[in-house]
N, C-alpha and C positions, 0 to 999 in steps of 0.2 A: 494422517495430517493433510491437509488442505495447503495451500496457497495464495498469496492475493498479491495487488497492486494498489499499493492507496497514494492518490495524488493530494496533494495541496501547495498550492501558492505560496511561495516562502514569506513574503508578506503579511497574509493571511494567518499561517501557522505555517510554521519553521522547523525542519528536522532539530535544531538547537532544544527548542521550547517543549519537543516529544522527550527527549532526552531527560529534560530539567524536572518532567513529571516525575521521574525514578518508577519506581514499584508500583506507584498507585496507576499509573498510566491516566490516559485521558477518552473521554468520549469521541468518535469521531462521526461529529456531529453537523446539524445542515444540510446533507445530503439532499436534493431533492429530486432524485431520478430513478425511477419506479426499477428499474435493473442494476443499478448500483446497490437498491434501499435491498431488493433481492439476496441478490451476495450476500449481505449481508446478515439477512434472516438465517444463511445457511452455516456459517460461521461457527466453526467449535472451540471452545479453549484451549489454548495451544497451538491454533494455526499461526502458520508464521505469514508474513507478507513484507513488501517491498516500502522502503518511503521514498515518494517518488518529488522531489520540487519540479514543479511545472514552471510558469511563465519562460523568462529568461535562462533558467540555470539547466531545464530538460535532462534531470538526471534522476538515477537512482543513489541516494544516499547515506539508506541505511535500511537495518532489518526490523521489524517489528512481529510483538504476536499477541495475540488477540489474549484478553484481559477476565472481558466479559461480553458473553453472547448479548444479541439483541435485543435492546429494549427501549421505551419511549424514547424517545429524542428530547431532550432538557432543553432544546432552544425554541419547540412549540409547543402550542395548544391540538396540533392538529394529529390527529391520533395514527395516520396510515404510517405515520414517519418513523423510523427505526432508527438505531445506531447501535455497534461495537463500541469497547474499551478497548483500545493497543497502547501497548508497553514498547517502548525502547529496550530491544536486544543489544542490538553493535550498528556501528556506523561503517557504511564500506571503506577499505585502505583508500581503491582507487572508487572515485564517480563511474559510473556505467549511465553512459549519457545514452538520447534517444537516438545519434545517428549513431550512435554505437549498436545500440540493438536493431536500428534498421541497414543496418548495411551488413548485418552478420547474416547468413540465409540462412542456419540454424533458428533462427528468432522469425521468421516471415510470417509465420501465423500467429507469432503473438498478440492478444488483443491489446496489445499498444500500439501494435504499429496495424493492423485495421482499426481502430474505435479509438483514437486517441485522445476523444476529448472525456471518456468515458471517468468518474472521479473514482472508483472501485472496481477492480477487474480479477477473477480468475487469470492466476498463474498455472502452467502448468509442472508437473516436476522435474522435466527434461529443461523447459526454459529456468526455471528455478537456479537446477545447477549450472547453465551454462551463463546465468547472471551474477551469478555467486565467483566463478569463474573468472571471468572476465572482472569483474571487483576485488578480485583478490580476496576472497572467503575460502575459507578449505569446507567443502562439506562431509568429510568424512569424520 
């Protein structure tokens, strides 16, 4: 199993509104950055990844996993575009916010805290459980 990071704007889309998909989950769709749209191609069923709200809130706030692999993007015409399905696993107890994981050195080389504007990121399984960690998730 794999790992990720998916960010969005609460605004935008809301950990609430991933939640309220249930089962069916939702596309995560619009991407338009030729190394996020990557990730993404790489994607197997079952991976789990992070929900991260950006703007204001800079946290991690819930777990997600991937639904269904990569395929067209339902919001273009334009064919290079890809996108996953992620489902709503759990919500974390606590927020694992961003200075939380950049002030932790365990976390230095995570690509949140180089490439932070990055909207899909490779997690890796060390940061995984010391996110999970610090959220209060048991991953055992």
């Amino acid at each position: 199993m794999a790992y990720w990071l998916f960010k969005s704007e609460p605004s935008t889309w809301s950990w609430a509104q991933q939640q309220a998909k249930g089962e069916i989950g939702e596309e995560w769709d619009g991407v338009r950055n030729y190394q996020a749209r990557n990730f993404m191609r790489t994607m197997k069923l079952g991976d789990r990844g992070f929900f991260y709200h950006s703007q204001s809130e800079k946290a991690v706030v819930g777990i997600v996993e991937v639904c269904a692999e990569a395929h067209p993007d339902s919001t273009t015409d334009d064919d290079r575009w890809e996108c996953v399905d992620i489902k709503a696993i759990s919500s974390l107890p606590k927020p694992v916010t961003l200075d939380m994981v950049k002030t932790d050195p365990r976390l230095a080389e995570m690509v949140l805290v180089k490439n932070s504007r990055l909207s899909v990121q490779p997690v890796t399984e060390d940061e995984w459980a010391i996110i999970c960690e610090l959220g209060g998730v048991s991953t055992s």
